[in-house]
C-alpha positions, 0 to 999 in steps of 0.5 A: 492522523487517524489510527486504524487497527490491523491484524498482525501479519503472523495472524494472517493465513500464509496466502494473505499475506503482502510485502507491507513493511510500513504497514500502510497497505495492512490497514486493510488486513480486516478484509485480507481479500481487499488488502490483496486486492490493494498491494495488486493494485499498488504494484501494477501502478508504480511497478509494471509498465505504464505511460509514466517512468517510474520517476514521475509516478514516485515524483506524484506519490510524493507530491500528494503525500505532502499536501496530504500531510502524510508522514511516511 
């Protein structure tokens, strides 16, 4: 697993911050703009009202999480 370095949230300016406990969308905090961007993103697929329920769209993150290897 690649390490990537981020800058630390209380290193950010308030309005660039996003909800990352697990620190997977901070990775992006190099360019907060696109880390914004991205948690938007992330929300709006697996938040907002879409053609899967919100159990398939975990079942998927799931599924390519594990062939990815991924450990979170």
């Amino acid at each position: 697993m690649a390490f990537i370095p981020y800058i630390p949230e209380d290193a950010l300016a308030e309005a660039d911050r996003v909800p990352d406990r697990d620190h997977i969308i901070q990775v992006h905090s190099i360019h907060p703009q696109a880390m914004r961007n991205h948690y938007d993103l992330y929300v709006t697929l697996m938040h907002k009202r879409g053609p899967l329920s919100r159990i398939q769209r975990e079942m998927i993150a799931v599924t390519i999480s594990a062939i990815n290897h991924c450990h979170y």
